[in-house]
Kinemage of the C-alpha trace (Angstrom):
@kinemage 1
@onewidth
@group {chain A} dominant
@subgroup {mainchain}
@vectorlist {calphas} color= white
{ca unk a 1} P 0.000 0.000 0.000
{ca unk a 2} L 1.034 3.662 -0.579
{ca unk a 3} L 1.276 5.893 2.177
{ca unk a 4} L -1.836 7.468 1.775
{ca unk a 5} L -3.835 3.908 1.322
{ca unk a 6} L -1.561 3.164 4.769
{ca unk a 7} L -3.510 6.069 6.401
{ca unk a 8} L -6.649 5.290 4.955
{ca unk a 9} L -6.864 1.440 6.190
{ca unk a 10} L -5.402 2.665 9.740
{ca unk a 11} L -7.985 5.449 9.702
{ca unk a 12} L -11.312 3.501 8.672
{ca unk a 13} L -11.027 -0.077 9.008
{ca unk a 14} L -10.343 0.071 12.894
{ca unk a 15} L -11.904 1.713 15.996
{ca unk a 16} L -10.513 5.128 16.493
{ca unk a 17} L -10.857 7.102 19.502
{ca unk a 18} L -10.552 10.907 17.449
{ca unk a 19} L -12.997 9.595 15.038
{ca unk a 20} L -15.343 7.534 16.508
{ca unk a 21} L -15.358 8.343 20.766
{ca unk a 22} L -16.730 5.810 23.257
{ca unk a 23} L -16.586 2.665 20.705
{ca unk a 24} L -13.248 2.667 20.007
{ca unk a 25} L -11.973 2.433 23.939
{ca unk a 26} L -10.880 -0.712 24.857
{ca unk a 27} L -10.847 -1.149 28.975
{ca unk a 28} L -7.727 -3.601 29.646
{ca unk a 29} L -4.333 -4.148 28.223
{ca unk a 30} L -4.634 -7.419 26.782
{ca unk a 31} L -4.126 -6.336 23.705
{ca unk a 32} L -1.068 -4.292 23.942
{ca unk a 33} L 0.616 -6.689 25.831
{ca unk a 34} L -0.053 -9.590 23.109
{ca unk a 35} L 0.981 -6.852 20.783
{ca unk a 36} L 4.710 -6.208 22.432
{ca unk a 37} L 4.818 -10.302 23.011
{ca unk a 38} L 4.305 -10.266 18.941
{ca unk a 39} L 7.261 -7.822 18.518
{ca unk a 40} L 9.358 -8.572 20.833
{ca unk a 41} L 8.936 -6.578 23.557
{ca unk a 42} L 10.571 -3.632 21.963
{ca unk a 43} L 9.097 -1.731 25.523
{ca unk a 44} L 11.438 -3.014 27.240
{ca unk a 45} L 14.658 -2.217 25.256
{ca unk a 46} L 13.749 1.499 25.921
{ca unk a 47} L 14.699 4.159 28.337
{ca unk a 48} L 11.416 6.521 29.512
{ca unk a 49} L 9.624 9.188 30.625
{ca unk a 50} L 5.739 8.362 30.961
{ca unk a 51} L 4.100 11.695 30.759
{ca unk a 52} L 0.014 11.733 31.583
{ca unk a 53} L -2.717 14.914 32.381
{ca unk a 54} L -5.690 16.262 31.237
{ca unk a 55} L -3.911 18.839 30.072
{ca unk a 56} L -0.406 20.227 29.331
{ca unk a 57} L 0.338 16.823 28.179
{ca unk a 58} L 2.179 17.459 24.602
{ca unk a 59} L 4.165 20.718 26.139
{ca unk a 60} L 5.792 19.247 28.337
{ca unk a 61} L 6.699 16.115 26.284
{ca unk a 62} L 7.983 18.572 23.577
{ca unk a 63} L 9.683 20.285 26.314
{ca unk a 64} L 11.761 17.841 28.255
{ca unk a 65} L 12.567 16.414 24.553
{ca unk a 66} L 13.812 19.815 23.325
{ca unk a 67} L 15.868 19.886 26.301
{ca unk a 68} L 17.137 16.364 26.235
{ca unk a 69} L 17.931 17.213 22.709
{ca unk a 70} L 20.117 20.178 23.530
{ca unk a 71} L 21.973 17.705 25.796
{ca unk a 72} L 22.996 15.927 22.785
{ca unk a 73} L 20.356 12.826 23.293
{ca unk a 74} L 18.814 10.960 20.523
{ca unk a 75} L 15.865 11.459 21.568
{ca unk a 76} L 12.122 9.573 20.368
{ca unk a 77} L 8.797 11.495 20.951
{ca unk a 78} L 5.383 10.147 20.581
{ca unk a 79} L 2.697 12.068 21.238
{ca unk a 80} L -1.077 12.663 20.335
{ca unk a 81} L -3.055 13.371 18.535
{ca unk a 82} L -1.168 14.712 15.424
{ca unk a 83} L -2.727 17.958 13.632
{ca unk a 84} L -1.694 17.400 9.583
{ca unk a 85} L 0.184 14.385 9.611
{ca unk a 86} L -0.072 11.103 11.445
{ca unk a 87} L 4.075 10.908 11.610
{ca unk a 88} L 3.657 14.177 13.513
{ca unk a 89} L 3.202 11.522 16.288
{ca unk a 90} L 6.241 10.021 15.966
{ca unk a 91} L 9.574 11.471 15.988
{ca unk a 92} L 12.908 11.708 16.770
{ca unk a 93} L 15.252 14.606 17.686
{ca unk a 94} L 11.791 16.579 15.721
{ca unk a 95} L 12.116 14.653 12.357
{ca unk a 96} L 9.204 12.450 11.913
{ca unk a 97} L 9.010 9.207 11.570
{ca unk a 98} L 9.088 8.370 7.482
{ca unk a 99} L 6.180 7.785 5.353
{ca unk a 100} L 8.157 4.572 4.392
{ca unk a 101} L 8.804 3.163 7.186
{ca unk a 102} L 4.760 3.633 8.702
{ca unk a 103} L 4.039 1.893 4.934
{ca unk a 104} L 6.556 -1.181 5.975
{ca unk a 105} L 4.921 -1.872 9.371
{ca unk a 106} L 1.530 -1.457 8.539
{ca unk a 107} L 1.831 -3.880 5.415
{ca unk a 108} L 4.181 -6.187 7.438
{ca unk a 109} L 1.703 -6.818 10.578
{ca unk a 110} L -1.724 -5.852 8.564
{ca unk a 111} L -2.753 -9.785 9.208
{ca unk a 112} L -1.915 -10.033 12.316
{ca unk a 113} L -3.612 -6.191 13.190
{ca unk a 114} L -6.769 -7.821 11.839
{ca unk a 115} L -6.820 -11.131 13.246
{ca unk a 116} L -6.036 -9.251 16.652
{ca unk a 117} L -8.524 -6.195 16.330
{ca unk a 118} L -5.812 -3.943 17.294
{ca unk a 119} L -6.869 -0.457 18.011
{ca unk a 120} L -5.938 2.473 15.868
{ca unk a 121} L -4.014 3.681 19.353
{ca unk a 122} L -2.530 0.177 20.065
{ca unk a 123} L -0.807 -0.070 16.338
{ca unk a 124} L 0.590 3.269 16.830
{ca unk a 125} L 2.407 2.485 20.073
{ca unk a 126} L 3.519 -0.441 18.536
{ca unk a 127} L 5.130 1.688 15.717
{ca unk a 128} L 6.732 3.935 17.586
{ca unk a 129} L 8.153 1.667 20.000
{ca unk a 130} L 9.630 -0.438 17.273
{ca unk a 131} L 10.746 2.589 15.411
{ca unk a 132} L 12.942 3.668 18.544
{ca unk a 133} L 14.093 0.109 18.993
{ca unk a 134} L 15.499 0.010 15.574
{ca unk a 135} L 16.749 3.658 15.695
{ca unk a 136} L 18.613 3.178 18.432
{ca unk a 137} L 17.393 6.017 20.569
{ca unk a 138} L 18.776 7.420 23.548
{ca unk a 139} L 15.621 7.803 25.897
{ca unk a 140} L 12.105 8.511 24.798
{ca unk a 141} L 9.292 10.800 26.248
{ca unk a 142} L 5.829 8.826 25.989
{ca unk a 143} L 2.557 10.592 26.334
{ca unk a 144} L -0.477 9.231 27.750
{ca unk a 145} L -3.122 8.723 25.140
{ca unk a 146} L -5.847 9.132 27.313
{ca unk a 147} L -6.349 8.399 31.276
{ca unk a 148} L -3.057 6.365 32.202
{ca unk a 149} L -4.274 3.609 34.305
{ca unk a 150} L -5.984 1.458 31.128
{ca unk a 151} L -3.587 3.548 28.654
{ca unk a 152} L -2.073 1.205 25.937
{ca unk a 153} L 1.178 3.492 26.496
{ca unk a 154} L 1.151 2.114 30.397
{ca unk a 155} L 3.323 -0.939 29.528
{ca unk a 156} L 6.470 0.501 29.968
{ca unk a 157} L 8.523 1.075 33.261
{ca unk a 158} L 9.678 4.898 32.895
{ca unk a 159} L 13.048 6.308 34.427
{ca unk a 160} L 9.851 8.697 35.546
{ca unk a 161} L 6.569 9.601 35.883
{ca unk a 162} L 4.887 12.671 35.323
{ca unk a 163} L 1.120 14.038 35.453
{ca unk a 164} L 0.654 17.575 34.836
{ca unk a 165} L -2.759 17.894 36.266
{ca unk a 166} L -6.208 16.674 36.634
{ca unk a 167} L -9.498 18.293 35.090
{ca unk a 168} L -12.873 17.353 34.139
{ca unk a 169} L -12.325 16.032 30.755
{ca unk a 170} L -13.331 12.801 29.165
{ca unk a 171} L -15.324 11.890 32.017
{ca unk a 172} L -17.714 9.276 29.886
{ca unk a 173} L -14.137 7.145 30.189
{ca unk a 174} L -12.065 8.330 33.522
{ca unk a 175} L -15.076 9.273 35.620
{ca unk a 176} L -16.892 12.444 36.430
{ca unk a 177} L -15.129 13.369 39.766
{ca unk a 178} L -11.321 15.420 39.991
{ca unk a 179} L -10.730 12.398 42.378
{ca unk a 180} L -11.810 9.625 40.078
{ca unk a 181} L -9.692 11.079 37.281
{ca unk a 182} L -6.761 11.373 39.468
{ca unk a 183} L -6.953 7.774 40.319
{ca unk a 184} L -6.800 7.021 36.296
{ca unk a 185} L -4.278 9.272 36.018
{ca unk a 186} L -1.929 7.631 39.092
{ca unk a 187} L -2.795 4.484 37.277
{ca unk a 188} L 0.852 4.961 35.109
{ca unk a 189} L 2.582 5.416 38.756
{ca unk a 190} L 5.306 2.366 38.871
{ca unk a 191} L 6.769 0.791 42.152
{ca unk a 192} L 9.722 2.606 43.164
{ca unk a 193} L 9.851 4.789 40.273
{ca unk a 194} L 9.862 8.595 41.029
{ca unk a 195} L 6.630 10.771 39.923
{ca unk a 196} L 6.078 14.242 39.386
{ca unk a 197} L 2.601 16.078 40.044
{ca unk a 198} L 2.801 19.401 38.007
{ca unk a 199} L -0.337 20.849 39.816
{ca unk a 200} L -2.425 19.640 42.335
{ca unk a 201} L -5.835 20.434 44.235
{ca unk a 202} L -7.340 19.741 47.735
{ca unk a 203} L -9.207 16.382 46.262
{ca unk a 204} L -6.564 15.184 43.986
{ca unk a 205} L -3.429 15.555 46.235
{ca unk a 206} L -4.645 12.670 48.551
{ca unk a 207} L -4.745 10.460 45.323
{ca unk a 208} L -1.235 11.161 44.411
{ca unk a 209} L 0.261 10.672 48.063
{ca unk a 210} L -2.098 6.943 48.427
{ca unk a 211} L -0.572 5.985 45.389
{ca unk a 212} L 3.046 7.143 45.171
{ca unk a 213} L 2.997 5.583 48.835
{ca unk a 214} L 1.548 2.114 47.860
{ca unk a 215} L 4.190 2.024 45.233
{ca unk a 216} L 7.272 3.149 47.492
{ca unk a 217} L 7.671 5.798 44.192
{ca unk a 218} L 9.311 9.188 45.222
{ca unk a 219} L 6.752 12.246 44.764
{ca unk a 220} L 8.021 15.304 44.279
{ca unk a 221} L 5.234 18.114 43.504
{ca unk a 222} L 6.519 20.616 40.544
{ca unk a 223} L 4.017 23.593 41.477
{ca unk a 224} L 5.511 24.282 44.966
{ca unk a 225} L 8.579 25.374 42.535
{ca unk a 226} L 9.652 28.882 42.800
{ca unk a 227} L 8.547 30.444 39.019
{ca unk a 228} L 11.357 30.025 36.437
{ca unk a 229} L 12.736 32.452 34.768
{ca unk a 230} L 13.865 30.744 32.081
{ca unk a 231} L 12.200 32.076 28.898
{ca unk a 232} L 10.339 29.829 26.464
{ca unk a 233} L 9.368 30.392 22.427
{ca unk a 234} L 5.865 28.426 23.723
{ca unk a 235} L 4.288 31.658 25.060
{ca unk a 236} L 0.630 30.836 26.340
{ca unk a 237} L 0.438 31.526 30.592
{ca unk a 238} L -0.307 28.019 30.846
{ca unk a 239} L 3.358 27.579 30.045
{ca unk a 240} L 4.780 28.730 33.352
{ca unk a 241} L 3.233 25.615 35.098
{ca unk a 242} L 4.558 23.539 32.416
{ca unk a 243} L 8.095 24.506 33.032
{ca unk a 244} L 7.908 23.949 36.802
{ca unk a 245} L 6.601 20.369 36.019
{ca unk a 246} L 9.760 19.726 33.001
{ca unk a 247} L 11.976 21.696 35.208
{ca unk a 248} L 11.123 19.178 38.617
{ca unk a 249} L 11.453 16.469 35.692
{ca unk a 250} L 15.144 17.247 34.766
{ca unk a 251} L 16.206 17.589 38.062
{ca unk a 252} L 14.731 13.896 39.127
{ca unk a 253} L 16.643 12.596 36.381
{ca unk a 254} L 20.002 14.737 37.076
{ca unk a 255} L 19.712 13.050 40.573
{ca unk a 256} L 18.588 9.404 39.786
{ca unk a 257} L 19.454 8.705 36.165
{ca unk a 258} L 22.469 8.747 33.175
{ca unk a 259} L 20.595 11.651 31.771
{ca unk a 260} L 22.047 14.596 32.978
{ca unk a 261} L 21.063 18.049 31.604
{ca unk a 262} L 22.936 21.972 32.574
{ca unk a 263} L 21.264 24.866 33.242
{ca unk a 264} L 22.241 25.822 29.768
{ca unk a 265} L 20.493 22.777 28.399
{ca unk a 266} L 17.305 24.157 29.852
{ca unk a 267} L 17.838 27.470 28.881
{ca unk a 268} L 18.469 26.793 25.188
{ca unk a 269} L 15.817 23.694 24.631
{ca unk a 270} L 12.896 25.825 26.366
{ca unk a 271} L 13.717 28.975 24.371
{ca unk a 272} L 13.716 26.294 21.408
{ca unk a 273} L 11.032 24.346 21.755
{ca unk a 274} L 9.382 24.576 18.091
{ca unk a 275} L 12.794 24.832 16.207
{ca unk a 276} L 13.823 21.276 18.187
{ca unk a 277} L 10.480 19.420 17.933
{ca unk a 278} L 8.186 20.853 15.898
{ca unk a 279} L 5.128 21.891 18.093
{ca unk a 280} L 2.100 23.750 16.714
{ca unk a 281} L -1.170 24.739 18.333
{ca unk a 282} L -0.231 26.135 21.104
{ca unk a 283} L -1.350 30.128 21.386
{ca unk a 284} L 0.282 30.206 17.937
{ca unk a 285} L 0.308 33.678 15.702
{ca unk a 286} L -1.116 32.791 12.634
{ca unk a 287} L -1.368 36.646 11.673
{ca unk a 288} L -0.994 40.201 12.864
{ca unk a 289} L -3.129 43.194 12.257
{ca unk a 290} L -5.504 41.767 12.969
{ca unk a 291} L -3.708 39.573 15.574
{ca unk a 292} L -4.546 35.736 15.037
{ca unk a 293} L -4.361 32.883 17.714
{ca unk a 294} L -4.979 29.409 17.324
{ca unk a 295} L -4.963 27.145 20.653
{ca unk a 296} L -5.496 23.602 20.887
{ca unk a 297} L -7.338 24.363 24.356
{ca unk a 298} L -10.727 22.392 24.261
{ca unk a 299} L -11.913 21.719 28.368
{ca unk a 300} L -12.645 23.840 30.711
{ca unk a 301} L -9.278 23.896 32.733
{ca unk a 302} L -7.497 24.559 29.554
{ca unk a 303} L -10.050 27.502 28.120
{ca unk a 304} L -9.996 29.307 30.898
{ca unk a 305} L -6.585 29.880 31.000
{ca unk a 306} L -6.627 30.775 27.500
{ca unk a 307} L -9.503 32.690 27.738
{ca unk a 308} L -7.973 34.783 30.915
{ca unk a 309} L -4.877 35.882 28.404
{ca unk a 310} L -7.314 36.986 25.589
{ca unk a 311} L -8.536 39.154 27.768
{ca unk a 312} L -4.576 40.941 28.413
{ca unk a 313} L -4.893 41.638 24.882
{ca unk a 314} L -5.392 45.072 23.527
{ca unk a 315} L -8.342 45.067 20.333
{ca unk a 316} L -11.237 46.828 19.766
{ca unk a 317} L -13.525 43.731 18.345
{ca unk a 318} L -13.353 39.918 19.377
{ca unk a 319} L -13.584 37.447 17.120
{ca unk a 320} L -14.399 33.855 18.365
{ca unk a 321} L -13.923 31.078 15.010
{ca unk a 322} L -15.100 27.949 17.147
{ca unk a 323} L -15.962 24.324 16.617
{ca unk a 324} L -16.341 21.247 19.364
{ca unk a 325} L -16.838 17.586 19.164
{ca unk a 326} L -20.253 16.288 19.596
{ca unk a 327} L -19.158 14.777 23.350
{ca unk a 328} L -17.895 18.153 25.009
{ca unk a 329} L -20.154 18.985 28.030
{ca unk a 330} L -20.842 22.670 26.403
{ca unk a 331} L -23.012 23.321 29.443
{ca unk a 332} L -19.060 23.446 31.457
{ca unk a 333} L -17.242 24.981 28.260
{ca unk a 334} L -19.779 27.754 27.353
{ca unk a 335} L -20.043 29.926 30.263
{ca unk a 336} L -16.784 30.905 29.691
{ca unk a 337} L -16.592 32.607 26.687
{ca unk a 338} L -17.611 36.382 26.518
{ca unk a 339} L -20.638 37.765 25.449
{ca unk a 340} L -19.453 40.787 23.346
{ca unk a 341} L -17.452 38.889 21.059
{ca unk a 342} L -18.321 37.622 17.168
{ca unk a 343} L -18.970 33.531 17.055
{ca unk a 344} L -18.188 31.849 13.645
{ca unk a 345} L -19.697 28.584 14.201
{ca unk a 346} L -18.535 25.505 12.898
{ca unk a 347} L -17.924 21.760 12.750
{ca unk a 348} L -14.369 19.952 12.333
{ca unk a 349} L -14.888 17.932 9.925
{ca unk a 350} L -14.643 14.723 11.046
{ca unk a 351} L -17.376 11.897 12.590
{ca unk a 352} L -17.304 13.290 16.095
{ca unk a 353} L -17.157 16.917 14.925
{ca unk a 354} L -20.700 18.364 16.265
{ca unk a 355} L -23.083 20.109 13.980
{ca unk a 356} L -22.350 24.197 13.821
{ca unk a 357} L -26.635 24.776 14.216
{ca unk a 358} L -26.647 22.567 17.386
{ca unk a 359} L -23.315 24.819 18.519
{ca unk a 360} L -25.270 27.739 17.833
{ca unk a 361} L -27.960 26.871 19.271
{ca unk a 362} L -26.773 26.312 22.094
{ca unk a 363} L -24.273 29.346 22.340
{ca unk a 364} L -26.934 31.580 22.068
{ca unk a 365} L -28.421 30.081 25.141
{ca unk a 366} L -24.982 31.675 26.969
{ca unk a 367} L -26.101 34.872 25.353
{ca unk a 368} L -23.059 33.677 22.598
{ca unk a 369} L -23.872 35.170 19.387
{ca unk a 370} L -22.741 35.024 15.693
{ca unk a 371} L -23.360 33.108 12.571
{ca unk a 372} L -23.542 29.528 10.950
{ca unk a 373} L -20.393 28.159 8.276
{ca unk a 374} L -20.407 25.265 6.659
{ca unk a 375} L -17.212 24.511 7.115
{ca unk a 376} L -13.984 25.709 9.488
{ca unk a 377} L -12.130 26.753 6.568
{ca unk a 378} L -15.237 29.641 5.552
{ca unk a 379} L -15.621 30.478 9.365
{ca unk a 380} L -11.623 31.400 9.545
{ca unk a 381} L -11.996 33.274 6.153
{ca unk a 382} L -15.121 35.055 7.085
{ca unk a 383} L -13.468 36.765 10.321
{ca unk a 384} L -10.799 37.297 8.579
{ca unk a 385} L -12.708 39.605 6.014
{ca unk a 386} L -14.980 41.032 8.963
{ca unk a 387} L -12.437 41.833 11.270
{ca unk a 388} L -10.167 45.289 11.344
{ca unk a 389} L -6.447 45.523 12.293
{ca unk a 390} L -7.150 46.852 15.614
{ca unk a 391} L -9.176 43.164 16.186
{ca unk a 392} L -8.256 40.179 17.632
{ca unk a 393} L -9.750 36.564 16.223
{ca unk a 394} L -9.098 33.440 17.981
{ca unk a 395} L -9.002 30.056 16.260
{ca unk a 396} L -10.409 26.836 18.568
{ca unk a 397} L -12.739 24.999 20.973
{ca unk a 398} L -11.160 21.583 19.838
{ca unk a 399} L -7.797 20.195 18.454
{ca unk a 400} L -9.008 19.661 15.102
{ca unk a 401} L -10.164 22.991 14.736
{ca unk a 402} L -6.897 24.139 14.912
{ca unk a 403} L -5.537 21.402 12.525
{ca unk a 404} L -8.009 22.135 9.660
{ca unk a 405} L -6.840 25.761 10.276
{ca unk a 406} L -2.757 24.572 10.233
């Protein structure tokens, strides 16, 4: 197969959790595990950091990688989703995996894929584990799909563990309580492996300490950090709790691993985070005059961050281009968005993307008004045309938003 058929047998002929939701989540690790048996536990040949959290997930990955990268470490990243490109996912030292070599394991293992009924997610942690095998990487940063506890990326036994934080999102799979969530989240906490909480509140901290404790794993808690100062070219406020988590991250492995990074390694991979890896979507300037942000923010821990620093922004006229997926609580997500702003209303275009009238509809019970597109791509170029240089639009309300945008 072509790369392109590759994509579209991996894409349609098994469950997907982007595409399809609820259906394609499998609740045990049988699966993966006869999956690494099948390759040769190619897991186990590798060197990790297990990164989970509802949020903040990819920037830190991308982060500690830049960084590890700048300490002259071949370094493997796989991450999720991907926004153009499903080798986005996969990289090393931020060159992506190659078309080729996705082609060769697809058509090698297609049989046994299909006599398995391995999950889109399972094949592509498969890939990328035997992709670093092969390449020969130094250490690799591994983020949670989703959850942690039941996450096909939870076979592996990290040099450390990280979760950035814990917020109401995806709670149809992890549970509708901070508390539940945590415990899904602590599920990728190994015996005597050290952990890092990047944030923490009054009914998740318990969670961490039970666990880390039942698993004799050092806990070290990243936002009782002093601030950094160290700079970084990813700009959004949510950063600055990012960089305590990678920051406490660095330092566990200076202490208790071969992996040692300098102060100068941190100040040149976090002021080179995009150059080194490749990261989009995160408050990215697509434009200036009027001044364009895209953010891959899409629950409500994440918007209201983002929503806080559109506010710091000097314009005369807000522009809102926004599209959700059809399982997003709106009734959390939609009382935070202002009232005097434009909406553009639209739907991502795939399966899960939720109709722009039912969006609408339901915006204008927040008092959220604006009008109806048919598509992402004629929301984006109708504010564009509407808005004046002294405006501000903002691109988002779900990943894939932001990728038809990119």
């Amino acid at each position: 197969m072509t790369y392109s058929e590759t994509l579209n047998w991996l894409y349609n002929q098994l469950p997907m959790y982007q595409l399809q939701g609820a259906s394609a989540y499998k609740k045990d690790l049988t699966n993966v595990q006869v999956l690494m048996d099948y390759l040769g536990h190619p897991e186990s040949q590798l060197q990790c950091i297990h990164v989970a959290g509802t949020n903040g997930k990819g920037s830190c990955s991308h982060m500690l990688a830049s960084v590890l990268q700048e300490a002259g470490f071949k370094v493997g990243l796989y991450t999720s989703p991907h926004l153009k490109d499903f080798r986005e996912r996969i990289k090393i030292n931020g060159q992506m995996v190659s078309e080729a070599f996705v082609c060769d394991f697809v058509n090698q293992h297609q049989s046994f894929f299909e006599a398995n009924d391995m999950s889109f997610f399972e094949m592509s942690v498969g890939l990328a584990f035997d992709y670093f095998t092969k390449e020969k990487i130094d250490i690799a940063i591994i983020e949670v799909g989703m959850g942690g506890r039941l996450d096909a990326t939870n076979i592996i036994s990290p040099l450390v563990s990280v979760i950035t934080n814990i917020g109401l999102d995806h709670t149809q799979f992890l549970g509708n309580t901070l508390t539940a969530i945590a415990a899904e989240k602590a599920g990728i906490i190994k015996s005597n492996i050290p952990v890092v909480i990047g944030e923490y509140t009054s009914e998740t901290q318990p969670v961490f300490l039970a666990t880390a404790k039942a698993n004799q794993s050092p806990l070290y808690f990243a936002s009782d950090l002093i601030a950094t100062a160290y700079p970084s070219d990813l700009i959004g406020d949510y950063q600055i709790h990012n960089k305590k988590t990678v920051l406490q991250t660095l330092t566990v492995l200076n202490h208790n691993t071969a992996f040692k990074t300098t102060e100068k390694d941190w100040e040149k991979g976090l002021a080179q985070v995009v150059k080194n890896t490749g990261l989009e979507g995160r408050w990215q300037q697509l434009g200036a005059a009027p001044k364009i942000i895209c953010d891959t923010a899409h629950n409500t821990h994440g918007l209201s961050i983002v929503l806080n620093q559109i506010h710091k922004e000097p314009f005369d006229q807000l522009h809102f281009v926004l599209g959700v997926v059809n399982d997003k609580d709106l009734d959390e997500v939609l009382p935070l968005f202002p009232k005097n702003a434009i909406y553009y209303f639209c739907k991502p275009n795939i399966p899960r993307g939720l109709e722009a009238a039912i969006l609408a509809q339901k915006a204008a019970q927040y008092g959220l008004d604006g009008k109806i597109y048919n598509s992402v791509s004629a929301a984006y170029e109708n504010a564009k045309q509407n808005a004046q240089p002294t405006d501000f639009i903002y691109v988002g309300g779900s990943t894939f938003v932001v990728a038809e945008i990119l």
